[in-house]
N, C-alpha and C positions, 0 to 999 in steps of 0.2 A: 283624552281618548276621542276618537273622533264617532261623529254620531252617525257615519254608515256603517252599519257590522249587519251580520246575518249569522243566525244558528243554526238555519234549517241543514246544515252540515255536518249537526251534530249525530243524525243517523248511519250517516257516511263514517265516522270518527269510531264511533260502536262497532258497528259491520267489522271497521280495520282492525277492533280490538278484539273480536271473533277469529279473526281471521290469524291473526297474529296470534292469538291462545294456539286455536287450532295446528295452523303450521312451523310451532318454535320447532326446535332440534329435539330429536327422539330423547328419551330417557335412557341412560346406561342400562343392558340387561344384565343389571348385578341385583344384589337379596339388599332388600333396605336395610338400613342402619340400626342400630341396638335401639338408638338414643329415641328414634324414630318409632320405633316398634313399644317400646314402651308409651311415650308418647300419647300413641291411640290407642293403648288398652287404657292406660289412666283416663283418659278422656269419657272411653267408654265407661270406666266404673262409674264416674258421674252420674249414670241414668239406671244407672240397674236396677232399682228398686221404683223407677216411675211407670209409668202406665204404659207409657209405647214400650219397656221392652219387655213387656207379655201380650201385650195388643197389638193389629194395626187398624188403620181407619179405610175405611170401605166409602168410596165416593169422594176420595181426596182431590183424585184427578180429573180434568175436564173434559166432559162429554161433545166429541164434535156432532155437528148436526149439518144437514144438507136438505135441501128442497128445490122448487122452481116456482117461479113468478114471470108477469109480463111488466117489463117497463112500458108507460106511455106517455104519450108528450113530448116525443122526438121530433127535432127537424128532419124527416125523411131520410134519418139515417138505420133505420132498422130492417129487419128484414123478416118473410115470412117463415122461415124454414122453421119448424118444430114436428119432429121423429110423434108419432101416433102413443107411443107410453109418455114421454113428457105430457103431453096435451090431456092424457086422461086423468095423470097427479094433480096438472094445474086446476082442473076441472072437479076435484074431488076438494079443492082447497076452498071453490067459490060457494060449492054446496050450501045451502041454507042459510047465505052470511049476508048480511045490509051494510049500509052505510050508517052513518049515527043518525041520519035525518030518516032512518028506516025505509030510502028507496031500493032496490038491487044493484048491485055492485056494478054491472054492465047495462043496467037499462035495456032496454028492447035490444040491443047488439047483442048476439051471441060471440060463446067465445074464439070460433073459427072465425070469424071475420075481423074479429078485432085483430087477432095475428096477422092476417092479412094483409093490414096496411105498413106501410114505410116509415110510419110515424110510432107503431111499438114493436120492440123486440124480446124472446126470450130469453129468460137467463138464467143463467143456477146461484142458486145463494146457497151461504153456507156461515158458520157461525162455531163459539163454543160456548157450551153454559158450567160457569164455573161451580165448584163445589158450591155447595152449602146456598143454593141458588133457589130463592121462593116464590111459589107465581105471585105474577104482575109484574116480578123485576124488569128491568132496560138491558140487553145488550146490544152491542155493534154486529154490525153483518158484514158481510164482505160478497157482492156480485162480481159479475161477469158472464157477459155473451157466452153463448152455444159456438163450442168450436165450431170450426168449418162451416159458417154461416154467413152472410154478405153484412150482418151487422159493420157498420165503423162508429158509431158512439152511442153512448149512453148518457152525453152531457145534458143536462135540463130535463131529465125525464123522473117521473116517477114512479114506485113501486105498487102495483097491484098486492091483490094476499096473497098469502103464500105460507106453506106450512112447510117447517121443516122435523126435522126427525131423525134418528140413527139411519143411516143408511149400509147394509151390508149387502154382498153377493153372495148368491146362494151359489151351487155348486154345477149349477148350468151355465153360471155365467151370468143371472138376473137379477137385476137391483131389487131387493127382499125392503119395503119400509117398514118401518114399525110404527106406534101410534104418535100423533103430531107433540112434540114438544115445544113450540115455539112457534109463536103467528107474527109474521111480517108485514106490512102495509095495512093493518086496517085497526080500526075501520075505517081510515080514511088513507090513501096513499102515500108512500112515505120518500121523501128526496132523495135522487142521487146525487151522491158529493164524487165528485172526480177530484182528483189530487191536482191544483193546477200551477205546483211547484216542479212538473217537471216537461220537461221543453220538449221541442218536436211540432210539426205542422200537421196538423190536420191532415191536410188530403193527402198525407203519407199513410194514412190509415195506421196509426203506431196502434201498438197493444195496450199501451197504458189507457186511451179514451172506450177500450173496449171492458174498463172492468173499473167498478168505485167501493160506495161505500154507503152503508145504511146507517147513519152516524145515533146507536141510540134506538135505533126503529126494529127492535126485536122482543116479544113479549116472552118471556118463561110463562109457562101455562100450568105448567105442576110443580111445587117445590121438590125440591131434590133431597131426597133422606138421607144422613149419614148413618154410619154402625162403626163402633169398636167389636171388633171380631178377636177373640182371642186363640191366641197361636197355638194354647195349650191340647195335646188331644185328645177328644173328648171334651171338652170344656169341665166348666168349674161352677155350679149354682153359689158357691162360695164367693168365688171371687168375683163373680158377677156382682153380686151383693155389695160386697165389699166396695167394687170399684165404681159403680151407681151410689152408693153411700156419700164414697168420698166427692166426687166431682158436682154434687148435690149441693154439697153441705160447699165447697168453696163456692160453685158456680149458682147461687141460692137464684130464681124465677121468682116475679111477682105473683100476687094471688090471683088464683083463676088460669095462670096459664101451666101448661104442661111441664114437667120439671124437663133439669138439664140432660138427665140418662135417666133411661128406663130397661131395665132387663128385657129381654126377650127373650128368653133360651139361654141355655148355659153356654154358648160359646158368643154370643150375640148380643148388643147394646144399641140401641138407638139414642142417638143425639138429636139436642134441638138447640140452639145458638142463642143466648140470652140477649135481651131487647138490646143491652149497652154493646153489644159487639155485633149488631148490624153493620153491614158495611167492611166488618173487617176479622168476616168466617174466617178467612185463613190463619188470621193471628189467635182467636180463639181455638181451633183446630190444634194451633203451635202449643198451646196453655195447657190443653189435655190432653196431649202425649208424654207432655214433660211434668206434668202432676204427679209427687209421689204420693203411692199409695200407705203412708204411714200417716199420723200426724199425732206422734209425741212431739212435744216443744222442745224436749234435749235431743233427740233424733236429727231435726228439723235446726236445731241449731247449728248442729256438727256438718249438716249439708251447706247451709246457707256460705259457712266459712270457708267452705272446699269451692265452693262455686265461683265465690269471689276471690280467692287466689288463682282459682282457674281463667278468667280475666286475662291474667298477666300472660299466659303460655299463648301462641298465635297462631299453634297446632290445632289449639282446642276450636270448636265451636260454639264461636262467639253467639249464635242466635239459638239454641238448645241452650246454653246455660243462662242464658237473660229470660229465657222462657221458663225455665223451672224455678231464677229467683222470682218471677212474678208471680206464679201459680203458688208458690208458699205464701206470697201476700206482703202485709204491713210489716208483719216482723222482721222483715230484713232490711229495714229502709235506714235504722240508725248504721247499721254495718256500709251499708250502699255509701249516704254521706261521708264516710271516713274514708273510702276508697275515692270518691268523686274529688273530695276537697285535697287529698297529700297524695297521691298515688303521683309519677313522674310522669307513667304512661299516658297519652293521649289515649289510646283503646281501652285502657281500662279506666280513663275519664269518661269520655264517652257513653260508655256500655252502663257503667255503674249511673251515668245522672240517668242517662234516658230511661233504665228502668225504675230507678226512684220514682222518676216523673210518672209514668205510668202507673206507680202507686199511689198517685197524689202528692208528692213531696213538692211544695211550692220552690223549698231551697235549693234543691236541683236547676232549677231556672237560670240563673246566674251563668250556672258554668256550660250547658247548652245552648244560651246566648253568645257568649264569647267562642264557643267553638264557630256556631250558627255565622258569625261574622268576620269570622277567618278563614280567607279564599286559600289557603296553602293547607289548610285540612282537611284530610280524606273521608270526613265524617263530616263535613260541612252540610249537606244536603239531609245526611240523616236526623243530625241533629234541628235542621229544620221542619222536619218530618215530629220527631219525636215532641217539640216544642206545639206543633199544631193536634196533636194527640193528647194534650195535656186535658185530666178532668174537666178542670175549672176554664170554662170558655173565655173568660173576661182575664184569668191571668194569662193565659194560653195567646187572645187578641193584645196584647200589651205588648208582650214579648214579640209577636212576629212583624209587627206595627213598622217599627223603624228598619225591618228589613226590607221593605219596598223603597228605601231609597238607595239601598248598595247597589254598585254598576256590574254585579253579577246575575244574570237576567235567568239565570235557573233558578238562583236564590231568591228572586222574586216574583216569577211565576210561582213557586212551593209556597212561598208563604202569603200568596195570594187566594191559592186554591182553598187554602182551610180558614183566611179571614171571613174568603166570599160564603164558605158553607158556614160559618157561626153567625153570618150577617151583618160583620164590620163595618161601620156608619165611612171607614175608609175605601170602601166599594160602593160606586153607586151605581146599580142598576137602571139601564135607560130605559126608558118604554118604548114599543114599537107600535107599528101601526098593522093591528090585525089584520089578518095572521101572517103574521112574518113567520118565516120558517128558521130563527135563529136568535139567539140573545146576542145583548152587547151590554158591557162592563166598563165602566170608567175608574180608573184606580188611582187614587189623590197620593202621589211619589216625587221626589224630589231631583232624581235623576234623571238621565235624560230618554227620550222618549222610546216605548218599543211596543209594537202590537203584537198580540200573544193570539192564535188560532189554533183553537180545541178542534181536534179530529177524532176524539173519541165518549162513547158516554151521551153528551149533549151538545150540539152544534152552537157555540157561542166564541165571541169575538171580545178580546181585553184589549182595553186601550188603557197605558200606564203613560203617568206626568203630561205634561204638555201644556199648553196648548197645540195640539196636531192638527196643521193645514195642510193643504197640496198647494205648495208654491210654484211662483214661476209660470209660464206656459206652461200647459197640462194640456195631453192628448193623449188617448188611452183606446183602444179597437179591440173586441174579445176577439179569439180564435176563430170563432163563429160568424165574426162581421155582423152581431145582431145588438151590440151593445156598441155605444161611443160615449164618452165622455174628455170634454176641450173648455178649454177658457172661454168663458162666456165674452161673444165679439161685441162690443161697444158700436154704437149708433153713428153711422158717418157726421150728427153732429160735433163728433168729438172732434172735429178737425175746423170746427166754428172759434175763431176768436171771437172771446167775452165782449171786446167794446166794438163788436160788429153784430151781436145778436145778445138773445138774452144767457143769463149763465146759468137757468135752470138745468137746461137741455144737456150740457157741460157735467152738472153733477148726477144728473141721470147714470149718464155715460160709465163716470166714475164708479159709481155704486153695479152696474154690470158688470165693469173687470173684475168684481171682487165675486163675483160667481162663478159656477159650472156651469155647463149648458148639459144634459143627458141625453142620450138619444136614444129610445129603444127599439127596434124592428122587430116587424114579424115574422116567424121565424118558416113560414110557409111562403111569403111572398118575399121578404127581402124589403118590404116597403117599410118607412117609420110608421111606429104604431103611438107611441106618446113620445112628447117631450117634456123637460120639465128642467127649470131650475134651482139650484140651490148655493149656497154659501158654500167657503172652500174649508171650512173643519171638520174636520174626519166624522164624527158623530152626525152632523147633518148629511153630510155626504154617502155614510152608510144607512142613517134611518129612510136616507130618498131613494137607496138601491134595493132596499130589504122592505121596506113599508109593504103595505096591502096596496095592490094597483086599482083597486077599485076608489072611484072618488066618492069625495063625503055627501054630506045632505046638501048640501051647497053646488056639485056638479064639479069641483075642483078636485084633481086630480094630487097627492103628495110621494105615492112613491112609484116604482117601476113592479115592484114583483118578484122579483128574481129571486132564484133561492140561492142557498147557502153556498154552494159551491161558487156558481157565477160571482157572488161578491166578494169573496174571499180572493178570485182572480184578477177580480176588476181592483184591490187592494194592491196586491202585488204586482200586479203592470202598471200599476202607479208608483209603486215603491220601487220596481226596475228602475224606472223611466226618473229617476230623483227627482222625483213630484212630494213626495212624502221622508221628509229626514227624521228616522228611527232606526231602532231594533225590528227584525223580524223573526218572530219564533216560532215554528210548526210545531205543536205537540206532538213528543215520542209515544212510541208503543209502550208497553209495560215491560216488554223485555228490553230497549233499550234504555227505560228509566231506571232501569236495573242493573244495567252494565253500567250506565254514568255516575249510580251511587254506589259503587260496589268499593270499600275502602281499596287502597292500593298494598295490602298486607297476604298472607295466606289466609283467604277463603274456603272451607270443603264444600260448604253451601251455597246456591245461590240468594243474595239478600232478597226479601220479600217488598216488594214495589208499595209504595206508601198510597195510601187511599184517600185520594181527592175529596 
């Protein structure tokens, strides 16, 4: 296989499979099928007696939010225009706020003046806080300039505060806020990442340089309550009881902290998310609606049978019935095994190990490995998913271990994601030189080399196998013309023959070509502001583009500064330019991680995106 390939297409490939769902050929307007219509009532008897179908859940879906902020620390590409309500939001966000070293946020500048100059612009931010969301979490934001404004970029700037919050219009016509949900940039300012995977020149002013990315740089400030509301009218103090009982007694809290459900009113349940399902609300969510509310063991067994024949039907929903075998628990796990190990079906291998696993069944492993490493399986990625979910961390790091050398580069970004969060001694974390505005990851794999860039969550950079240099002549120019990076020029003694001078001079030489030269400019004059160089492996090469620009106690300078976006660029104009021979992978959205694991079978639902 050859070692130039690229994924970042793989968003493109999604988009077409959207597109393609969307515009296949109409449906006949004839009355469904018998076979059909049964089908989905069997389907549905499946749940009749669990929880969601007398409840639903209140707070399932995600709240969008919206505010304003000023970027600053543009090269005079900003502009002053800001409408007099923008300016009194922004001004109501800076209120009473410091910096973490407890100076004010704008120092003696007020905030008119700072809009003022060419070097910040305003912008609207906007964001979503998913269910079951507790303050302190991280989310992504997503800005963009003020239409109709002379802004043309927001590369290299950074985020001021900024509150955001439900935004509606009142019936005049006036943006109505409600109280802040969400604080952006502070206490300390937060990068903008521009996307710099997609082409176009600058002084065409495109739209893409006018809108990025808070990668990570959004604070939830209030956790987010759930409720089981029940459908019944009037409600039920009974079954309130009842169903606070049951989901108690499976979903059992440690001491001291607030149980799982707690009544509130006879139509009303407040939820709280047990410590072991942090990170992955939604799949908990999934548990207590498919929770039946019985629990005799003959009952309980007569379900568990139906569920796992129901496996085999491709009508049925495959993630409702894996949810309600898990919510019954361990007792279904010898049933699970017997389906995982003789069943013919790949789906109902699949479905049956991965929920074993999720019970803890170590023996399951086996057969999630083997799908895990078969590229012609539509459950490949899940079942990579489901192997890094495993209880047991150390069997769970075993098993995804050997998939960092398969030459399928999704398969090894998934099974990197959940080595690096268990702390796989096969990940090794680089240090940087404070404060760098991004991590970097070395991944010990056996195939051939590919750099993986996080765009959501946490700005970090993987580097898998290698050793990865920039060969060859190298010459590299940001968009901006404030960045360079070229082969470091050797000393015209290199054109000295040894037995006419000495041959130290010679190895000097030597040892130069095997560097970089950096150049970085200021981005107000245009002039070089540092140089610096470095060796040609990718890791030195990033920690000298990403380091702290400030030099040590010694007056030596080791890196340039730059944040995360600019390196990520200056990566990929190198890897344009086959300076760098690898993979290169953009991280997808979560809906398009979602359409690329989505098996190739009938679906009613869409699959739930696995949790890095």
């Amino acid at each position: 296989m050859s070692t130039r390939f690229i994924f970042v297409a793989i968003a493109a490939s999604c988009l077409a499979l959207i597109l393609a769902s969307c515009s296949g050929p109409a449906a006949p307007a004839t009355a469904p099928s018998a076979s059909l219509d049964s089908s989905r009532e069997a389907d549905a008897s499946l749940f009749k007696d669990t929880i969601g179908s007398i409840a639903e859940l209140e707070g399932w879906d995600p709240i969008p939010i919206r505010g304003y902020g000023v970027v600053i620390g543009l090269a005079d590409t900003g502009s002053r225009e800001c409408p007099k309500q923008i300016l009194e939001i922004i001004r109501g966000g800076f209120r009473g706020r410091r910096r973490s070293d407890g100076k004010p946020i704008l120092g003696d500048v007020s905030l008119r003046n700072l809009i003022n100059s060419s070097a910040t612009a305003v912008v609207a931010v906007e964001g979503l806080i998913p269910a079951a969301a507790a303050a302190g979490d991280r989310i992504d934001l997503d800005i963009s300039a003020l239409p109709n404004t002379q802004t043309t970029s927001l590369a290299g700037g950074e985020l001021l505060v900024s509150e955001l919050s439900i935004e509606v219009i009142s019936s005049s016509g006036t943006p109505v806020r409600k109280r802040p949900m969400v604080l952006a940039g502070y206490p300390e300012p937060a990068p903008v990442f521009i996307n710099p995977f997609i082409g176009g020149d600058p002084v065409d002013r495109p739209v893409w340089l006018r809108s990025g990315r808070i990668i990570g740089g959004g604070t939830v400030l209030h956790s987010r309550s759930l409720r089981l509301v029940l459908r019944i009218p009037g409600g039920s103090y009974r079954l309130i009881r009842q169903i606070s009982e049951r989901l108690n007694f499976r979903f059992p809290t440690l001491p001291g902290q607030p149980p799982t459900a707690e009544g509130e009113s006879r139509t009303t349940i407040k939820l709280m998310t047990p410590r072991e399902y942090h990170g992955r609300a939604r799949h908990f969510l999934m548990l207590v609606l498919q929770t039946y509310l019985f629990n005799d063991p003959v009952s309980i067994a007569g379900w568990s049978e139906r569920l796992i024949d129901g496996l085999s039907n491709p009508d049925f929903q495959a993630s409702r019935i894996t949810a309600a075998l898990e919510a019954i628990g361990n007792s279904n796990v010898p049933a699970l095994r017997k389906a995982y190990r003789s069943s013919p079906s790949p789906r109902v291998r699949y479905y049956a190990a991965s929920t074993a696993a999720l019970l803890g069944d170590d023996q399951a492993i086996p057969t999630l490995t083997e799908i895990a490493a078969d590229n012609s399986s539509p459950y490949q990625l899940l079942a990579v998913s489901a192997l890094g979910q495993f209880p047991d961390a150390y069997r769970s790091n075993q098993a995804l271990r050997p998939l960092l050398d398969t030459e399928n580069a999704l398969v090894r970004i998934r099974a990197y994601e959940y080595l690096a969060k268990n702390g796989d001694p096969s990940v090794v974390p680089v240090s940087m030189t404070a404060p760098a505005e991004f991590s970097l990851d070395v991944v010990r794999s056996k195939a051939q080399p590919l750099i993986y860039v996080q765009t959501m969550k946490q700005p970090r950079i993987v580097l898998f196998g290698g050793p990865l240099n920039c060969e060859g002549q190298v010459f590299y120019l940001s968009r901006d013309k404030l960045l360079t990076i070229t082969s470091a020029q050797p000393s015209s003694t290199t054109d000295v023959p040894p037995e006419l001078g000495s041959a130290e001079p010679a190895r000097s030489s030597a040892a130069t070509a095997e560097k970089l030269s950096l150049l970085r400019c200021t981005p107000t004059t245009g002039e070089i502001g540092l140089e610096l160089q470095t060796s040609r492996d990718l890791v030195s090469l990033i920690k000298a583009l990403g380091s702290d620009v400030e030099p040590d106690f010694q007056g030596v300078h080791h890196g340039l500064g730059l944040d995360y976006s600019q390196t990520v660029a200056a990566l990929y104009g190198l890897w344009r330019s086959k300076s760098i021979r690898a993979g290169f992978v953009l991280q997808q959205s979560d809906i398009a991680r979602a359409i690329v694991e989505q098996p190739s079978e009938p679906v009613r639902e869409p699959p739930e995106p696995a949790v890095p």
